[in-house]
Wavefront OBJ file of the C-alpha trace (Angstrom):
o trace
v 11.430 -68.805 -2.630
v 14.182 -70.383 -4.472
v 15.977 -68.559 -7.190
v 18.857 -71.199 -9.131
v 21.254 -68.528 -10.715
v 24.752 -68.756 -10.971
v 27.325 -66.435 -9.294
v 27.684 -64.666 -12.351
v 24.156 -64.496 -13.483
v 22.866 -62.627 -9.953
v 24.763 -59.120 -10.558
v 22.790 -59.190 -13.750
v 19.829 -60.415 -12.702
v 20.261 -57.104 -9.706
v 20.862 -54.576 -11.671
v 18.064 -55.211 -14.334
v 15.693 -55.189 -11.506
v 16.885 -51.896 -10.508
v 16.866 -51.061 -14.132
v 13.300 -52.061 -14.253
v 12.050 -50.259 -10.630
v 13.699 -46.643 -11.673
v 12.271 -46.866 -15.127
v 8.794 -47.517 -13.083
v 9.272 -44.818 -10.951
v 10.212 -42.468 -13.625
v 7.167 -43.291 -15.825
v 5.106 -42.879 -13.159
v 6.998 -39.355 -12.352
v 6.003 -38.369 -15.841
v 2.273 -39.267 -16.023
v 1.003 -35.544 -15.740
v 3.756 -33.420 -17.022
v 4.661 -29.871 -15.883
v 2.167 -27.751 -18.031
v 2.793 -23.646 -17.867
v 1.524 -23.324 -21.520
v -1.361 -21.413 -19.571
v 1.224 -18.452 -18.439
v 3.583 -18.597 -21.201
v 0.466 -18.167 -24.013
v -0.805 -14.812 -21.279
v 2.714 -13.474 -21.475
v 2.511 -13.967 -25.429
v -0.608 -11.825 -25.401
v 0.645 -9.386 -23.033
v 3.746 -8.448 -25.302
v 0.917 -8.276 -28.139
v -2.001 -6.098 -25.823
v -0.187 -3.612 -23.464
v -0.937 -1.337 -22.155
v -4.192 -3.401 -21.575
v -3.843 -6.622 -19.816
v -6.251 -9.276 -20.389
v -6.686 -12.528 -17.759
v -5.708 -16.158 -19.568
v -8.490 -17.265 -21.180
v -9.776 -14.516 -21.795
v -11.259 -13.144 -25.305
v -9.032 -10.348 -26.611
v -11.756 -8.054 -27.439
v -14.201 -7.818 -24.470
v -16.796 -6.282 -25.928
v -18.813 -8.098 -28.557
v -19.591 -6.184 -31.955
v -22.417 -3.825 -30.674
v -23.195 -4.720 -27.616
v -22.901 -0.912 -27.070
v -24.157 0.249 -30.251
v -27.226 1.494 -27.732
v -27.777 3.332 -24.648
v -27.121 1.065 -21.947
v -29.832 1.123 -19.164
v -28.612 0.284 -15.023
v -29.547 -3.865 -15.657
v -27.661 -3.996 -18.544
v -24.377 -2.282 -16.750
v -24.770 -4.461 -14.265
v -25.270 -7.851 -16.568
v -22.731 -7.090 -18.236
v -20.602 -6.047 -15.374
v -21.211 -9.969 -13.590
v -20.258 -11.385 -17.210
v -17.061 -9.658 -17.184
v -15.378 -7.964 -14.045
v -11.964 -9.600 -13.359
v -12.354 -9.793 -9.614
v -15.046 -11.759 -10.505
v -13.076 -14.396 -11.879
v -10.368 -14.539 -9.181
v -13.436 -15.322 -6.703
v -14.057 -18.101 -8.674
v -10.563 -19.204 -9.172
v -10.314 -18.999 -5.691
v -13.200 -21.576 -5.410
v -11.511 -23.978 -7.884
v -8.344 -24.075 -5.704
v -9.980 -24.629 -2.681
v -11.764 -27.399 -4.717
v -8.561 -28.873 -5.512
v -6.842 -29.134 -2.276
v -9.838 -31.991 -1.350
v -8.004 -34.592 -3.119
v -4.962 -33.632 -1.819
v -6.086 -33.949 1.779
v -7.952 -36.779 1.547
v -5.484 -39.155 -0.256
v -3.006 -41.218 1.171
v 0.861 -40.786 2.067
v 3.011 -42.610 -1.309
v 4.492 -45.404 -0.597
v 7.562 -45.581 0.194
v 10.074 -47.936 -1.885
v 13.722 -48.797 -0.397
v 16.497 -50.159 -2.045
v 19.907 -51.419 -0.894
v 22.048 -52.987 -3.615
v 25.149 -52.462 -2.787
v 27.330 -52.241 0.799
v 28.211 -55.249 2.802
v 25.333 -57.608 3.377
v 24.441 -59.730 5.669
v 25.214 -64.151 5.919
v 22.499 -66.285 6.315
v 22.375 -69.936 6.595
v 20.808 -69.589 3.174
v 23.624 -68.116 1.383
v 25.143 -64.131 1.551
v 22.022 -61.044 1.207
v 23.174 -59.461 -2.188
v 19.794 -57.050 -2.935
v 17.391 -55.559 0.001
v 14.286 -54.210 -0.550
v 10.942 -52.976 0.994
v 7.699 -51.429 0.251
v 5.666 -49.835 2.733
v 2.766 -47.731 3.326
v 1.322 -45.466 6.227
v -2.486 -45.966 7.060
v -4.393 -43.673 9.403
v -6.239 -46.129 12.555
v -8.366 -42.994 12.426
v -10.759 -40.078 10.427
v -7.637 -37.942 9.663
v -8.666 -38.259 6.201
v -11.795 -37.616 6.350
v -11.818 -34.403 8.877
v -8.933 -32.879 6.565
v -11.228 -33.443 3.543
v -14.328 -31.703 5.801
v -12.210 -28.723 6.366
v -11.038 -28.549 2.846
v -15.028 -28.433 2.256
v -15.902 -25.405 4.601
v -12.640 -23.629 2.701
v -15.066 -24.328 -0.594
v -18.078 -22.736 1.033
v -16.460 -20.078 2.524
v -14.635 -19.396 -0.954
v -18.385 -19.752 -2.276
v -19.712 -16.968 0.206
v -16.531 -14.656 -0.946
v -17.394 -15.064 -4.485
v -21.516 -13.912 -3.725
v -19.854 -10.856 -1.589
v -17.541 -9.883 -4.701
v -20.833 -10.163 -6.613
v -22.637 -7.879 -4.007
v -19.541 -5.517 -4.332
v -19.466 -5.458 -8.210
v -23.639 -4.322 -8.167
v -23.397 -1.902 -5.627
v -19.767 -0.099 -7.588
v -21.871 -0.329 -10.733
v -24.733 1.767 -9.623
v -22.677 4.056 -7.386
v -20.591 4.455 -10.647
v -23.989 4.970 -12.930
v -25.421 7.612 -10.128
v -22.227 9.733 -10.296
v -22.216 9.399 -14.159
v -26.110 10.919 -13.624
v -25.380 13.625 -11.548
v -22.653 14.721 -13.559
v -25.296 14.717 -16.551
v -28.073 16.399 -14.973
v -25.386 18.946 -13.560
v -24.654 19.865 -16.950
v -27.695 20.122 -18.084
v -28.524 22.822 -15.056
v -25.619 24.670 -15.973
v -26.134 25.016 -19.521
v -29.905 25.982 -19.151
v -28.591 28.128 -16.597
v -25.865 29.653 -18.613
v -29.112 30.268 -21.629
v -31.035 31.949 -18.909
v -28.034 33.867 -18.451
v -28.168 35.650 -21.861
v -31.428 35.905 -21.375
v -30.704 38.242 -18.541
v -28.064 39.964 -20.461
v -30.309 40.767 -23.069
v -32.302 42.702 -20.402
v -29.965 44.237 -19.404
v -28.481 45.219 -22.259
v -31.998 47.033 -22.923
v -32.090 48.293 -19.941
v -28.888 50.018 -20.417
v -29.574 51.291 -24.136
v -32.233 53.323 -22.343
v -29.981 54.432 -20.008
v -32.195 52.810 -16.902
v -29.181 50.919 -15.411
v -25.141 51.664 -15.835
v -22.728 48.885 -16.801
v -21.927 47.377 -13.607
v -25.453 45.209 -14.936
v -23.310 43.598 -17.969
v -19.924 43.166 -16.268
v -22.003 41.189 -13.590
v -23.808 38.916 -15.790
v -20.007 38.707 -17.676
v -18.623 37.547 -14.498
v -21.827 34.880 -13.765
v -21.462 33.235 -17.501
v -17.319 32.897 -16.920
v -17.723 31.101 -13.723
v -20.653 29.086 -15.020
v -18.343 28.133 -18.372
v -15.313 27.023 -15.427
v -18.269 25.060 -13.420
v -19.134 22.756 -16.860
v -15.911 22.552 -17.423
v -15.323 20.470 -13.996
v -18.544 19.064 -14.242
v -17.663 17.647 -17.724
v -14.305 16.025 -16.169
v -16.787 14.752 -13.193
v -18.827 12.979 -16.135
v -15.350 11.595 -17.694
v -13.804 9.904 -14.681
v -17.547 8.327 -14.155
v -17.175 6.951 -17.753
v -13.887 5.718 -16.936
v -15.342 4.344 -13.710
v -17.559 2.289 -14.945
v -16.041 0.906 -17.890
v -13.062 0.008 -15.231
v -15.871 -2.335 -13.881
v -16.945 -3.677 -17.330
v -13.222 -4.800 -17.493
v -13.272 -2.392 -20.542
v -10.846 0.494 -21.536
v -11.191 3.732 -19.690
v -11.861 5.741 -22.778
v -14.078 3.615 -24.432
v -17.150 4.971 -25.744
v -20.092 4.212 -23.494
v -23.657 5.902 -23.790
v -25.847 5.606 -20.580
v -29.628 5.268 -20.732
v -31.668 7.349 -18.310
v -32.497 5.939 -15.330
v -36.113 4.596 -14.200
v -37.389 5.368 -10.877
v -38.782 3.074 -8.804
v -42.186 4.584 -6.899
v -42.921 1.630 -4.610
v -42.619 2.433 -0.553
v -39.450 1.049 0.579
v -38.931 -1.553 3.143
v -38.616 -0.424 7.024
v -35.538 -0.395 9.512
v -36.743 -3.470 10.484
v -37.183 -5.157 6.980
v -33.496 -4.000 5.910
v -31.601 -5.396 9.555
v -33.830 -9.358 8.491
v -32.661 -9.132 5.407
v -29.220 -8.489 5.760
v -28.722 -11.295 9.281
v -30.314 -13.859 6.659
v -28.285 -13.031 3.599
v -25.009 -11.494 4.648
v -21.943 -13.580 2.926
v -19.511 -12.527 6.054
v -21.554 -13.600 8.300
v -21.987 -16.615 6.956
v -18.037 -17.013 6.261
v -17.764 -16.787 9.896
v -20.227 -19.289 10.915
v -18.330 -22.102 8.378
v -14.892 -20.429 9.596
v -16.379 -21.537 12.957
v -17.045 -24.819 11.608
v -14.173 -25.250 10.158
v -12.457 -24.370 13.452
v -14.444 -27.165 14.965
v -12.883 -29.800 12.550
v -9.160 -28.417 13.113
v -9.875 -28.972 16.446
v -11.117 -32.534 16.199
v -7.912 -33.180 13.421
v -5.630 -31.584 16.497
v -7.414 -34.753 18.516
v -7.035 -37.292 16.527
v -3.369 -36.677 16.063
v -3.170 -38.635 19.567
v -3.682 -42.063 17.510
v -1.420 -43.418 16.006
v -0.775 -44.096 12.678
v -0.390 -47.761 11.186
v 2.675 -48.271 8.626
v 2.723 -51.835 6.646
v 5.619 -53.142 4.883
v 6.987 -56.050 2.778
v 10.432 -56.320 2.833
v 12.626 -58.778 -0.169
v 16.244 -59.862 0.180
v 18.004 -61.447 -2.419
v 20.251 -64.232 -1.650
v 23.087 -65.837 -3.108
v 23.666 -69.522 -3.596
v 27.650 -68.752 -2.212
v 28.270 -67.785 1.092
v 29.959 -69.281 4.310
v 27.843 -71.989 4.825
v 27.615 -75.176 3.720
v 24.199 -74.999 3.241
v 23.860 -72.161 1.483
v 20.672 -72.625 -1.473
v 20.362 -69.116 -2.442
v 16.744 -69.087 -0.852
v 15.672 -65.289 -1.495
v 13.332 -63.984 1.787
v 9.829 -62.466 1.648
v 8.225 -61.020 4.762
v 6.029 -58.317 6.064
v 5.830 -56.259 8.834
v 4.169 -53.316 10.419
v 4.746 -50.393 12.756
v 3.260 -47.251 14.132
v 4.338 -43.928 15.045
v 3.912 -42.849 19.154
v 2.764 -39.711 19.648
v 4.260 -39.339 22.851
v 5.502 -35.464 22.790
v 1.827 -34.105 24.800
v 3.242 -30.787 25.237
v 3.158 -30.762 21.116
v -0.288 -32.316 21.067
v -1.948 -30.170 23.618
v -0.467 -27.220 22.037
v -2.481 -28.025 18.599
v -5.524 -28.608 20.309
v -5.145 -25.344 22.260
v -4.329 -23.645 18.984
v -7.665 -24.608 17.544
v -9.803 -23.520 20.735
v -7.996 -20.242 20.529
v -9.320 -20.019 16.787
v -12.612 -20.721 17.867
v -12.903 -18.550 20.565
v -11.255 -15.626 18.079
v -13.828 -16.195 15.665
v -16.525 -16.428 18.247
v -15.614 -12.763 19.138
v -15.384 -12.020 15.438
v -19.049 -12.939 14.529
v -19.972 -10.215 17.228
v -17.981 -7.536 15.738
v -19.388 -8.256 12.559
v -23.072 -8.836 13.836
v -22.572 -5.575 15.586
v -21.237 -3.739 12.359
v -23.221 -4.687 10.075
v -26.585 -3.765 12.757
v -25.227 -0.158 13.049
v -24.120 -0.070 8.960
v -27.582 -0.989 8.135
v -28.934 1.747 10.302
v -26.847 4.412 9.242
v -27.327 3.433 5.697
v -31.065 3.471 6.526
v -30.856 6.800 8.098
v -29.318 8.296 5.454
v -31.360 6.989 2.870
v -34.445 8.008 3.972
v -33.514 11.700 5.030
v -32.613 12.136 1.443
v -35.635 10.472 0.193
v -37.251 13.205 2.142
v -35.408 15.641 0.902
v -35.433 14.400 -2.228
v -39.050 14.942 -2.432
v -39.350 18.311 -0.569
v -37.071 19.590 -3.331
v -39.194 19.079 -6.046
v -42.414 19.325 -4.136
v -41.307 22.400 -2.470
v -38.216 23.620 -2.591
v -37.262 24.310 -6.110
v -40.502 25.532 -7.367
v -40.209 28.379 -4.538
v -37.018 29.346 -6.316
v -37.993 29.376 -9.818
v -41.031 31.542 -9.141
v -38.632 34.025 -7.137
v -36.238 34.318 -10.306
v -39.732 34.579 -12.571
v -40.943 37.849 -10.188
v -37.459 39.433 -10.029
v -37.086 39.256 -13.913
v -40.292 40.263 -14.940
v -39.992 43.769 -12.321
v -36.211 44.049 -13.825
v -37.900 44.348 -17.296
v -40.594 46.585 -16.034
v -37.932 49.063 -14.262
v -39.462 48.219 -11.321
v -36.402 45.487 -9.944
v -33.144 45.450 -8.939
v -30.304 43.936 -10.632
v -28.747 42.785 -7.825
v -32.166 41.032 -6.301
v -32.495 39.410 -10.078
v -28.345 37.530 -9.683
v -29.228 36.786 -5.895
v -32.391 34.759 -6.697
v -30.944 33.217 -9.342
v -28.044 31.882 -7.887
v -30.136 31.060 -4.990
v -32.119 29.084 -8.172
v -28.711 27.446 -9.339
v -27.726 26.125 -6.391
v -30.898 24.916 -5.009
v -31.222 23.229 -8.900
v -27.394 21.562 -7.913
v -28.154 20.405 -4.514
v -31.252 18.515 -5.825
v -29.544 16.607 -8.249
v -25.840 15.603 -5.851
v -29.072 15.145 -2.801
v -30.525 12.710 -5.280
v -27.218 10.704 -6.697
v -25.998 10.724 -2.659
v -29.833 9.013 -2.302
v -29.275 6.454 -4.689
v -25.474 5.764 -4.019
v -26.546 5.231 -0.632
v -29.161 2.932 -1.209
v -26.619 0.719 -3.643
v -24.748 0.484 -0.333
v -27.432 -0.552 2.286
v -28.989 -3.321 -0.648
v -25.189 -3.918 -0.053
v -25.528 -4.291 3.142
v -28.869 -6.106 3.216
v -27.227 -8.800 0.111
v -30.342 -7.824 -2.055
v -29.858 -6.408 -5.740
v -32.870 -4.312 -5.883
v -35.603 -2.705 -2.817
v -37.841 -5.662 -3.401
l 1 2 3 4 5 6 7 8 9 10 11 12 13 14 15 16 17 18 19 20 21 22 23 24 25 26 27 28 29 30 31 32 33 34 35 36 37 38 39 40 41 42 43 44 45 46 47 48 49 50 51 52 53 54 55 56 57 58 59 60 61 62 63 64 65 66 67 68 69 70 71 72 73 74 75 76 77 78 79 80 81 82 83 84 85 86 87 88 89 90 91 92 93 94 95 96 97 98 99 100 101 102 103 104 105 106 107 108 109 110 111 112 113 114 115 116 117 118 119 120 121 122 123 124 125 126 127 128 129 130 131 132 133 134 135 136 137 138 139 140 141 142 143 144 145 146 147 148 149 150 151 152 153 154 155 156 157 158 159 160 161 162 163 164 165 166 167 168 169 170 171 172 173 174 175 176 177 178 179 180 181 182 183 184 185 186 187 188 189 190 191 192 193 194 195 196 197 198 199 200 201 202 203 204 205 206 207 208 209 210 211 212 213 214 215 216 217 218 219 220 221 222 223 224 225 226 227 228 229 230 231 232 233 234 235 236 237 238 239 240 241 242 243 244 245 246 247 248 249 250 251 252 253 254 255 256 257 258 259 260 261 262 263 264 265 266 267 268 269 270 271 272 273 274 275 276 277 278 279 280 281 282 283 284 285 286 287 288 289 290 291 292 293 294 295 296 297 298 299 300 301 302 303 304 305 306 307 308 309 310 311 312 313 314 315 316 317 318 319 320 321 322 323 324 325 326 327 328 329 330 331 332 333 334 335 336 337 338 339 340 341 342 343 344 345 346 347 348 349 350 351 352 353 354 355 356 357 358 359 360 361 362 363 364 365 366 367 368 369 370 371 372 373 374 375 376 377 378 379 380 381 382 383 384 385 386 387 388 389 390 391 392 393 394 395 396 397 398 399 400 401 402 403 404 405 406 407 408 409 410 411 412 413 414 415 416 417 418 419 420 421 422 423 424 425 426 427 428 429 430 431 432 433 434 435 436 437 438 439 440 441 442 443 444 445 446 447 448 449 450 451 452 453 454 455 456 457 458 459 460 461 462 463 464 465
């Protein structure tokens, strides 16, 4: 290619090319600018919110105008709980990076653009080099591309299957919470019908005493009995607040926020065997699962690690400017165009076998991990089944059995304490026997319910059936 400038046209002509390339390069620099508005608006809402602190994008109130105007039954908690829970969203933002790394992975190198305008060029028969340039570009011979954007994939699954275990997590801390919010209910309520049967006894005794059948050792007994009930409500009514706070912790809402609970529904169908629970949970489990695409994943590190063997192809087109002066007396100024191409040789094996060994390690590692966790979550399944059903049994020889004994023992010793015929002592032995037997019922049937949360957990269901 023939360029006819003169002598003093070509610095010109150079530098406005430069001119022109940087300009280029710097436009395309500034296509997507640097955006933090994101942050900078959180940090804005922060200064405005604290001591609460709210994700970005987030509304500022986070509960809608009476959506808790009513009592709120388990499915609601936990509906709303899904909606709103924070770690929640950072499974899903977790998902959306993993998303974005595919197109990062997958794309090629940038070019690379080279420019040498100034420095002493070389003479050609043409006339003296004033401006070199090339543009080149690497090109994987192989699937690089393609592997990296397979394991970028299996990162989205596996970021998918950590999401549905958060989701797992946030149901089962919701009715744990709820349970613990029950017992601490239905423990009050005990100890305040407790603390009325209480004066009931007092009046007794008070009669008993006008007509001088007992002394006051009666009273100061029954004195003592109310006091430590009043100190029992008063940790049982703390018990009830930190549930509160619990759970409104998990419906991303203040701790103190008002919150009425509904009373729970129970569920009379026959529960599913050992059997039924350890099928469920091998099918449905999310870390098992991450473990099989970690193992996957593995794989395709391991066949990246192998095709790092091939080389990689690098094309280029090279430009020299040339000037119309020079040494020879046939300088034309003819500029040159040409291409080229070149590879890279992997010839360091020790580095090469040590990335392919690297990936076999991580496959055998996670090999041995999916046994741990196939053998954890067998024996957590079983444990958890255990324990449920002994306190389904119990749960049901309490009221079958149990507590009806103990109420009909505190009936017979009052009635014979009003007839003169019982002792006062035998009357506060029964019923604390009564009290306690009433307390264990209720913490044996939260422990029941808590524990079944954690084997439907376990088994990745949200309800028995």
């Amino acid at each position: 290619m023939s360029i006819a400038s003169s002598n003093t046209d070509q610095p010109m002509r150079h530098l406005l090319t430069i001119g022109c390339l940087g300009s280029a390069i710097f436009l395309l620099g500034c296509q997507s600018p640097f955006d933090d508005s994101l942050y900078q608006q959180w940090q804005r809402d922060q200064s405005h919110a604290a001591p609460s602190v709210q994700a970005p994008n987030a509304a500022s109130d986070t509960l809608p105008a009476g959506s808790f105007s009513k009592p709120q039954s388990l499915a609601d908690l936990i509906a709303y709980a899904q909606a709103h829970n924070p770690s929640l969203e950072v499974a899903r933002h977790r998902i959306e990076q993993a998303q974005q790394s595919i197109a990062q992975v997958t794309s090629l190198d940038d070019p690379m653009f080279t420019l040498a305008p100034v420095g002493q060029m070389a003479q050609t028969a043409d006339g003296e080099v004033t401006l070199m340039s090339s543009l080149s570009q690497k090109l994987p011979l192989s699937d690089k591309l393609q592997v990296r954007g397979d394991v970028a994939k299996q990162q989205v699954k596996i970021a998918t299957e950590q999401l549905r275990q958060t989701q797992l997590a946030v149901t089962r801390d919701v009715k744990q919470a709820y349970w613990r919010h029950q017992l601490a209910i239905n423990t009050l309520d005990v100890l305040h019908e407790q603390r009325q049967l209480m004066q009931q006894f007092n009046e007794s005794a008070n009669a008993a005493y006008r007509a001088g059948k007992t002394d006051q050792q009666d009273l100061l007994r029954i004195a003592v009995e109310i006091s430590s009930l009043d100190n029992r409500i008063t940790t049982a009514t703390q018990q009830r607040q930190s549930a509160l706070a619990r759970l409104n912790s998990l419906l991303n809402r203040p701790a103190s926020a008002p919150l009425t609970i509904d009373k729970p529904t129970e569920d009379s169908q026959d529960p599913p065997s050992l059997d039924d629970w350890q099928k469920l949970a091998f099918d449905n489990d999310p870390q098992l699962r991450m473990v099989h695409l970690a193992i996957e994943q593995a794989r395709k590190q391991l066949k990246l690690a192998h095709l790092q063997r091939i080389p990689d192809l690098t094309v280029m087109l090279n430009y020299a400017a040339v000037s119309d002066s020079g040494t020879s007396m046939a300088a034309d100024g003819t500029d040159q165009l040409y291409a080229g191409f070149g590879i890279n040789l992997p010839i360091w094996q020790n580095k090469l076998d040590a990335a392919e060994k690297q990936a076999i390690a991580r496959i055998r590692e996670l090999i041995s991990q999916l046994v741990q966790v196939n053998n954890q979550l067998q024996y957590s399944v079983a444990d958890a089944y255990e324990r449920v059903e002994s306190q389904r049994k119990q749960d049901a020889l309490y009221h079958s059995t149990i507590l009806p004994q103990a109420q009909q023992a505190v009936d017979s010793a009052l009635s014979q304490y009003r007839a003169g015929r019982g002792n006062f002592l035998n009357l506060i032995d029964n019923w604390r026997k009564l009290l306690e037997i009433e307390l264990m019922t209720h913490r044996n049937h939260s422990l029941w319910k808590q524990d079944l949360a954690q084997l439907q957990f376990l088994a990745s269901v949200e309800s028995i059936h």
